[in-house]
C-alpha positions as CSV (number, residue, x, y, z in Angstrom):
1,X,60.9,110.7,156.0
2,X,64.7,111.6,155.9
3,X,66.6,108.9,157.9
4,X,69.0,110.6,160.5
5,X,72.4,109.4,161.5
6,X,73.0,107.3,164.7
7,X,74.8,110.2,166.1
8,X,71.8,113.1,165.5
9,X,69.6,110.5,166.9
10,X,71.5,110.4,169.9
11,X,72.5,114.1,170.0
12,X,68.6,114.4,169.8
13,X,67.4,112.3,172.8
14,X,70.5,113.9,174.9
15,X,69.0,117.9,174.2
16,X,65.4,116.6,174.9
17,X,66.7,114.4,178.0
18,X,65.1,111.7,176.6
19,X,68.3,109.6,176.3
20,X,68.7,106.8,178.7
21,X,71.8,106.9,180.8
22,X,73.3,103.7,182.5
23,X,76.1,103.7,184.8
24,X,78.1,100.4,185.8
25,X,79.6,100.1,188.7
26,X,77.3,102.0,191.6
27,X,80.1,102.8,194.1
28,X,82.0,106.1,195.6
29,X,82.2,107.1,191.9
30,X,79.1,105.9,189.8
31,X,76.4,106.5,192.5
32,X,76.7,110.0,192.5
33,X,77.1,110.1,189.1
34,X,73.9,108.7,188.2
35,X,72.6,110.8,191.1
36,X,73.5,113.4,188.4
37,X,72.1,112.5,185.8
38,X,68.9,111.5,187.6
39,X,68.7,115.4,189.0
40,X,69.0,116.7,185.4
41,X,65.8,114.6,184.2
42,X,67.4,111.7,182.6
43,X,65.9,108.1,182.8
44,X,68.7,105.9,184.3
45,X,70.1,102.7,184.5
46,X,71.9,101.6,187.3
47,X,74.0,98.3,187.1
48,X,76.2,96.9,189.6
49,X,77.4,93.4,189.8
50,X,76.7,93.4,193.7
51,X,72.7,91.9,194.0
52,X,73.0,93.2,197.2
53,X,73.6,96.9,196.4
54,X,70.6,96.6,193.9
55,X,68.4,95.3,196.4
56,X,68.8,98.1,198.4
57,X,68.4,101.1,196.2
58,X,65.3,98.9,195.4
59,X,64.0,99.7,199.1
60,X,64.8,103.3,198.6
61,X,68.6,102.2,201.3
62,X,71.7,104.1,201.4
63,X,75.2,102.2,201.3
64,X,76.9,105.1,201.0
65,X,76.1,107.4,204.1
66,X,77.6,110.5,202.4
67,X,74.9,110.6,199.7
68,X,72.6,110.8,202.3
69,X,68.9,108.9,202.7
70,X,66.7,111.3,200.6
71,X,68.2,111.0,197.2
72,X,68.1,107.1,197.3
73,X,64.7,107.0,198.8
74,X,63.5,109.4,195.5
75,X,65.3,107.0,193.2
76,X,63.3,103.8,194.2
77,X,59.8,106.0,194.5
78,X,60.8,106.6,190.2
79,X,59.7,105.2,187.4
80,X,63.4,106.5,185.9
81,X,64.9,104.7,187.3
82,X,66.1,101.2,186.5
83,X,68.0,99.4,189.4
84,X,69.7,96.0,188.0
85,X,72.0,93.0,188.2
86,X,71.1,91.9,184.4
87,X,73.6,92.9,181.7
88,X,70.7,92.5,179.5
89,X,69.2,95.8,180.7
90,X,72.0,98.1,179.6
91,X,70.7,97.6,175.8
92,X,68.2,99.8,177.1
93,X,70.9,102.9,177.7
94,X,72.0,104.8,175.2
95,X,75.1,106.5,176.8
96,X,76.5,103.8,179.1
97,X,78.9,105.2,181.4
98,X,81.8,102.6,183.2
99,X,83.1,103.2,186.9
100,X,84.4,100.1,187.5
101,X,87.4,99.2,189.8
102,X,91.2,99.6,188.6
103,X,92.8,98.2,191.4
104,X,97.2,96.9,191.3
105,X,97.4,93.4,190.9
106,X,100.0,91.4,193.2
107,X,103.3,92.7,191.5
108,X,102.5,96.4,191.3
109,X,101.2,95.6,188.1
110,X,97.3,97.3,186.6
111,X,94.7,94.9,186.9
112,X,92.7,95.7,183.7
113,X,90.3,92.9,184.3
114,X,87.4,94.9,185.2
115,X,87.6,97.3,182.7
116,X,87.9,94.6,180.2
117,X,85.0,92.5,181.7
118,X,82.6,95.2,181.9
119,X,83.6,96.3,178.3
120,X,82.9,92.9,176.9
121,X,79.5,93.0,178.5
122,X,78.6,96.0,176.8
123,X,80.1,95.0,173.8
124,X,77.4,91.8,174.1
125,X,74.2,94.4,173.9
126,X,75.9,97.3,171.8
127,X,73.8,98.7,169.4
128,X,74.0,101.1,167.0
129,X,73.3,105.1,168.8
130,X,74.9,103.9,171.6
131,X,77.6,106.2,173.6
132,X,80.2,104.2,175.5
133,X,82.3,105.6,178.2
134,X,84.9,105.2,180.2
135,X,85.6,107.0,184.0
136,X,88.1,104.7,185.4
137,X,91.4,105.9,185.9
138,X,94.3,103.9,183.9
139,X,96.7,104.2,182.0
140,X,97.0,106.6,178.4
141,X,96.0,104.6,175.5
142,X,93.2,102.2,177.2
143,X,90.1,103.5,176.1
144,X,91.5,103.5,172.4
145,X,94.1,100.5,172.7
146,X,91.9,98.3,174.9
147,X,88.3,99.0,175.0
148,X,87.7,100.1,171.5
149,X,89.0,96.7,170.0
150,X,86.6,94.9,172.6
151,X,83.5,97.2,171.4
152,X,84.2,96.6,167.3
153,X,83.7,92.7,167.5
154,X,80.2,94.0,167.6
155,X,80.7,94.4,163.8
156,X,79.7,98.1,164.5
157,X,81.6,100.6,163.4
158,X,83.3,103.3,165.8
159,X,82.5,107.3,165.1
160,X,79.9,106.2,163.0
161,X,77.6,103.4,164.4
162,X,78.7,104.2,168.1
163,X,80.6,106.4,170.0
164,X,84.1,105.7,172.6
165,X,85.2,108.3,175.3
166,X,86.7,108.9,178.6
167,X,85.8,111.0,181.2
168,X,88.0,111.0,184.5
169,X,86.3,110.6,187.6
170,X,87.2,113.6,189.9
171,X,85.3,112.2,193.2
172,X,86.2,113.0,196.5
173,X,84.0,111.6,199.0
174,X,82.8,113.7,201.8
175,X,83.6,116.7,200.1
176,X,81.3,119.7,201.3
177,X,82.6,122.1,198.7
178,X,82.4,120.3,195.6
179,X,80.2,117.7,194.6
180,X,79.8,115.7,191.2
181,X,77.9,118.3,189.8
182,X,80.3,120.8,190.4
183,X,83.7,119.6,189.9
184,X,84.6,120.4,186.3
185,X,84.2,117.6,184.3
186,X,87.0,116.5,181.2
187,X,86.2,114.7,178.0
188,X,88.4,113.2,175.6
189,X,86.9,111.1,172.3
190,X,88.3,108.8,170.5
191,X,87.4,110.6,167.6
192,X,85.0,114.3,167.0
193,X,82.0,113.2,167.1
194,X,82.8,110.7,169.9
195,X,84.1,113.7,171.7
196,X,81.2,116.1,171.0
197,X,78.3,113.9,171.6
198,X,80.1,112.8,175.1
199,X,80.4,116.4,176.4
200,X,77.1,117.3,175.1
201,X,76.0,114.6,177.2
202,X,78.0,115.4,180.4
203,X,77.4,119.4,180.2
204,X,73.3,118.1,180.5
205,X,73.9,117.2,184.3
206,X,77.2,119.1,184.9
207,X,78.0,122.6,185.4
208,X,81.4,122.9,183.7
209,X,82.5,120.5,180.9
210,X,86.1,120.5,179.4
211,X,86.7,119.0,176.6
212,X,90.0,117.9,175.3
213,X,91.4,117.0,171.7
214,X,91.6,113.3,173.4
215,X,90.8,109.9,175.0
216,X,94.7,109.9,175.8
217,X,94.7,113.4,176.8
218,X,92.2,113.1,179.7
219,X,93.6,110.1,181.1
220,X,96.9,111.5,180.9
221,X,95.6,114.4,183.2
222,X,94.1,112.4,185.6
223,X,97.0,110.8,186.3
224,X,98.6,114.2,187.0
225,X,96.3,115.4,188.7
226,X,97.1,112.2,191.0
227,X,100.3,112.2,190.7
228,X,101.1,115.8,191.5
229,X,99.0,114.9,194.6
230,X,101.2,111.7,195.8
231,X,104.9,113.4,195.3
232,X,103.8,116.3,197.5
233,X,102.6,114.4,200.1
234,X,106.2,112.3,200.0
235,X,107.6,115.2,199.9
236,X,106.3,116.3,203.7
237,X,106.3,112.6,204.4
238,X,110.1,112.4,203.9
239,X,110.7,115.8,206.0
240,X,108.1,114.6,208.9
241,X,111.1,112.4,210.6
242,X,113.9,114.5,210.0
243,X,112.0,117.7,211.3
244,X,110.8,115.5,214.2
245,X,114.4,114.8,214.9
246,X,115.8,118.0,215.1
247,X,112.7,119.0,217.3
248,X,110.9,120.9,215.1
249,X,106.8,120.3,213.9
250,X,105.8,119.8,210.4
251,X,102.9,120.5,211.3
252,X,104.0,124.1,212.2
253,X,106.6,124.8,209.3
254,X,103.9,123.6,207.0
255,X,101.4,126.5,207.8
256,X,104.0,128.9,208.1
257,X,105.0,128.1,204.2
258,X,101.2,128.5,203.5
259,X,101.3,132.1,204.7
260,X,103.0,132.8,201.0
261,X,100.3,133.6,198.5
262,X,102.1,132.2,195.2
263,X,104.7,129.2,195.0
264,X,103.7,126.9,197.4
265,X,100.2,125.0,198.1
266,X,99.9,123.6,201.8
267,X,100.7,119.9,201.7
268,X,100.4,118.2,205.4
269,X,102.3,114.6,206.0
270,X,99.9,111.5,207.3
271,X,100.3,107.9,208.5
272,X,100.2,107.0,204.5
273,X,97.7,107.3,201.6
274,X,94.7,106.0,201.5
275,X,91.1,105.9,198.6
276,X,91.1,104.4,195.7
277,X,93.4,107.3,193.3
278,X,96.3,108.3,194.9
279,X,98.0,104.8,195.9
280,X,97.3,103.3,192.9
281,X,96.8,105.3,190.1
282,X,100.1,107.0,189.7
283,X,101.8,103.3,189.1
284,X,99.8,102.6,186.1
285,X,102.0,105.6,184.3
286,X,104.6,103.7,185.7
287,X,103.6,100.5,184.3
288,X,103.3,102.0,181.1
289,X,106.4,104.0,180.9
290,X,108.3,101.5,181.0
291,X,106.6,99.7,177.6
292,X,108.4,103.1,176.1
293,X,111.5,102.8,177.6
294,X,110.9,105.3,180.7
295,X,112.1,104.9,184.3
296,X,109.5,107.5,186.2
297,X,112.0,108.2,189.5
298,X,109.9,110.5,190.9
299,X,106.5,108.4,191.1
300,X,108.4,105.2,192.4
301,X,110.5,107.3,194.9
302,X,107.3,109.2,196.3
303,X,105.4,106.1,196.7
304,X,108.5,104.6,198.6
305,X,107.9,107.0,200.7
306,X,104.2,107.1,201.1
307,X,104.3,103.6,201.4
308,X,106.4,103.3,204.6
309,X,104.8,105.8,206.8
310,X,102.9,103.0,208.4
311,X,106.1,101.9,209.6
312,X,107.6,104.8,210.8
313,X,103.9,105.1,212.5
314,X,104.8,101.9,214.0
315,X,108.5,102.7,215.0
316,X,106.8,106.2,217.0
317,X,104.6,103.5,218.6
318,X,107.2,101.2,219.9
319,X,109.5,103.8,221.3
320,X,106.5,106.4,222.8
321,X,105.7,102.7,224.5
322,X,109.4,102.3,225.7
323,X,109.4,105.6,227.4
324,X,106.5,104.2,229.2
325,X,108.4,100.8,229.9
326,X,106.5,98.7,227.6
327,X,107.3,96.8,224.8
328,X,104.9,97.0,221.7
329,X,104.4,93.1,222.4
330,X,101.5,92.7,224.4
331,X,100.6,96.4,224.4
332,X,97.0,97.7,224.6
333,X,96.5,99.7,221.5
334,X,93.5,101.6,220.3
335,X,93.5,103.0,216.8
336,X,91.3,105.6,216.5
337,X,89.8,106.1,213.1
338,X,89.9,103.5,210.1
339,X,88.7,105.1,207.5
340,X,91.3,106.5,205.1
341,X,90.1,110.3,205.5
342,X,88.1,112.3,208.5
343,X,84.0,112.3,208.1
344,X,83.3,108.9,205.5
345,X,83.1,105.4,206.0
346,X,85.5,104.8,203.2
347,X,88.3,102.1,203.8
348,X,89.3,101.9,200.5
349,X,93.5,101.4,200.6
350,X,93.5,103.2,204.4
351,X,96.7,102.6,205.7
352,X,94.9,102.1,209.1
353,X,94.8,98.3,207.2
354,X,98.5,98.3,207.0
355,X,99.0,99.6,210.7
356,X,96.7,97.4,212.3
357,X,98.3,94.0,210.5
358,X,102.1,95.6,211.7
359,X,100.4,95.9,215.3
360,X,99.3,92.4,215.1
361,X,102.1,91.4,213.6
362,X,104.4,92.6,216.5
363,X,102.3,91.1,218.9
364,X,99.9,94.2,220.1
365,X,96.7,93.2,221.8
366,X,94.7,95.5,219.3
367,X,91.1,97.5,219.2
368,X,89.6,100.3,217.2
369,X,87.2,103.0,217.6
370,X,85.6,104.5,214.4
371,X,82.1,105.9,214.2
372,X,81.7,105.7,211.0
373,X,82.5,102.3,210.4
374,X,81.6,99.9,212.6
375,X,83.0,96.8,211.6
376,X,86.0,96.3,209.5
377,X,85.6,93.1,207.9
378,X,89.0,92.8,205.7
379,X,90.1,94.1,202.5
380,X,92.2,92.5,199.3
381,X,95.4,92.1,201.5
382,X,93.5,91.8,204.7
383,X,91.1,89.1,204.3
384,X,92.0,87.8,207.7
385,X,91.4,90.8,209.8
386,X,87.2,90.7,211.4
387,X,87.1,93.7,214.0
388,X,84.1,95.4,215.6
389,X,84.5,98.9,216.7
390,X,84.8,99.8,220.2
391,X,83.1,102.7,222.2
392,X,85.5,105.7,222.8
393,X,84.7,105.6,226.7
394,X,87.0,107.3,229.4
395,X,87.3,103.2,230.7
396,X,88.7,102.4,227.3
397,X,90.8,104.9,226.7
398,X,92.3,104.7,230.3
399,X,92.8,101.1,229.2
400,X,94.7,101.2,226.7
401,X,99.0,101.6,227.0
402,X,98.8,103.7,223.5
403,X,95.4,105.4,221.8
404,X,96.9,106.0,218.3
405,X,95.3,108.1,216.1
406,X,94.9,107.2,212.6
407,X,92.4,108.9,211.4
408,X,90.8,112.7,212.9
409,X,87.0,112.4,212.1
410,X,85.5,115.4,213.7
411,X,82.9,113.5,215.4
412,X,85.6,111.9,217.7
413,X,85.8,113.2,221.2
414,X,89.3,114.3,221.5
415,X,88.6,116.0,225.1
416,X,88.2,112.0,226.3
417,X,91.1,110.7,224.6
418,X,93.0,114.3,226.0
419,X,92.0,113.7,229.2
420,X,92.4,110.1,230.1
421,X,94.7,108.1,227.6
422,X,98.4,107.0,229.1
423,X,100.2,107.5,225.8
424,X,98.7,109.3,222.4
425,X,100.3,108.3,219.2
426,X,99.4,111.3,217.1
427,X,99.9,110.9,213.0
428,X,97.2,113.6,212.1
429,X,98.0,116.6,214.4
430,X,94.0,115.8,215.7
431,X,95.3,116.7,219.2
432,X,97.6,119.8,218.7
433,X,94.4,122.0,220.2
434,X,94.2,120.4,223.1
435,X,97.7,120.6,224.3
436,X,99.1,119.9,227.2
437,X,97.3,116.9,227.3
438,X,97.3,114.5,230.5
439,X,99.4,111.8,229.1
440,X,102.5,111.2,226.8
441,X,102.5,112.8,223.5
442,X,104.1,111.9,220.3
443,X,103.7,112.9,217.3
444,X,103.8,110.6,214.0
């Protein structure tokens, strides 16, 4: 019998589906990625860290509403699948795939602490065959400079015994258009056959692979792809207040530049970013640049800019309230909408956080309504915030001094809110349809 290489082996078992696929971290990004995989006839593995997540794709439950009901109930009915909270278990994947958290740490700085955790894990059950990679979004240079050197105290050898990539994640919860399957997918290796065997493995459950000459390359494009995203939106950020003070709407003067067909993509100005890629990501280039000397104006400025729009949210609060002869102290305000975009139950980085801890802070007697998530039960910086949503009924509205609108889910009955609020606080444009409305508009 002639003895194959660990990488025809796996090359093999990927064209025959056989290969076992295991995906840490079973969030907004690694869910639907083993969804993926699952639909294309892989085996999978599905590790999270949370027992509680694994307990419910157990019982065939959805945490992610999104996904729907169906796909999780087909996963638990399988015997393909594999639903854990054992490292142990992932010496039975042979492409392990890492979506895992890369959150800022207190100082602006990247916390690499999952990605390093969840690489030494793997590192503890690598085994020779094995494909390794990354999805996270970080900085250039982390899947060679930081993972690899985790993955070789195995005593295996890279390129040859296994194999090291990155893969962006390109997610975008809620998204009718697109889904995982769909969005093109880039691959960098660390080295060729790293490379090839990870975008032989990817183009098995995805429509359109791209692959790149490397690991740095593909993490350099997600970050410009998010970054490109985040000085935009500062840019109609910036202009929102000094439109709105000469009288005019951004709102307006953005679809009118949208009428163009070349030059210019349609940007529109919000209450501040939220989800997990575009407050955060850009700053690990940022972080990084400066290790090489760098100053990246443009990415600080922008998220100067994105970052205060609670505020300026806040300051259209106060003084719609002052035309009404109230002081934001002691105000009854309703937020409408916490989630950090219309039609999810994702919180993750909404600025809603931010805008309900200013309201608190300046004294506001605060409530909000949200049907898709009905309790908000605090996040990294806002541990001590518990709140329940309320019902969106012509008694509360009429209630409240200001109904300010965070967030413009389209299952939100504007009509009430048109109809019966004293004051609207408007920071999405969710009520320009409607107008005249009953009560004081602002916009913000």
């Amino acid at each position: 019998m002639v003895a194959t290489s660990p990488a025809s082996q796996l090359e093999t078992k990927i064209r025959e589906r056989t290969a076992h696929v295991g995906v840490v971290g079973l969030g907004y990004v690694g869910l639907p990625l083993l969804r993926a995989f699952f639909q294309a006839g892989f085996p999978v593995v599905g590790y999270d860290v949370d027992p509680k997540k694994i307990d419910m794709l157990k019982r065939g439950e959805s945490y992610l509403k999104h996904l729907g009901e169906d796909f999780v109930r087909d996963l638990a009915k399988s015997p393909k699948f594999l639903p854990t909270a054992n490292p142990a278990d992932l010496a039975k994947a042979d492409a392990i795939i890492l979506c895992v958290p890369t959150p800022l740490g207190r100082h602006g700085e990247p916390d690499m602490s999952y990605i390093e955790k969840s690489t030494e894990m793997v590192a503890k059950v690598l085994r020779k065959g094995q494909l390794v990679s990354l999805e996270s979004t970080t900085y250039p240079g982390t899947t060679r400079g930081d993972c690899l050197p985790i993955l070789a105290r195995s005593g295996l050898q890279s390129g040859k015994d296994f194999f090291v990539a990155f893969s962006p994640e390109r997610e975008d919860p809620g998204r009718k258009d697109h889904s995982t399957q769909t969005i093109p997918k880039l691959v960098g290796g660390i080295d060729e056959t790293s490379g090839r065997l990870a975008t032989m493995l990817y183009a098995a459950a995805i429509k359109q692979v791209v692959p790149v000459e490397s690991a740095e390359i593909a993490e350099a494009a997600k970050l410009l792809e998010n970054i490109y995203r985040c000085v935009n939106i500062a840019l109609v950020n910036e202009l929102k207040p000094v439109l709105a003070a000469m009288g005019i709407d951004i709102w307006k003067v953005v679809d009118a530049a949208a009428t163009k067909p070349f030059g210019f993509q349609a940007f529109y100005p919000g209450p501040g970013l939220g989800g997990h890629c575009i407050p955060i990501d850009p700053f690990y280039l940022t972080w990084k640049a400066r290790e090489f000397g760098h100053h990246t104006r443009f990415i600080e400025l922008a998220g100067e800019i994105n970052n205060s729009m609670p505020h300026y949210v806040i300051q259209r609060t106060s003084e719609g309230l002052n035309e009404h002869g109230k002081p934001l102290r002691g105000a009854k305000v309703l937020v409408v909408g916490l989630a950090y975009k219309p039609d999810v139950d994702d919180v993750r980085e909404t600025p809603a956080a931010e805008i309900i801890k200013l309201l608190f802070e300046h004294g506001a007697d605060v409530s909000y309504h949200d049907p898709h998530v009905p309790l908000f039960a605090g996040m990294r910086k806002y541990m001590e915030y518990r709140m329940h949503s309320v019902p969106l009924t012509k008694a509360n509205v009429a209630a409240a001094d200001c109904v300010l609108i965070v967030t413009n889910h389209s299952v939100i009955d504007w009509r009430t809110i048109a109809e019966h609020a004293q004051l609207v606080v408007d920071s999405r444009n969710a009520l320009s349809k409607l107008l005249p409305i009953t009560g004081t508009y602002v916009q913000a």
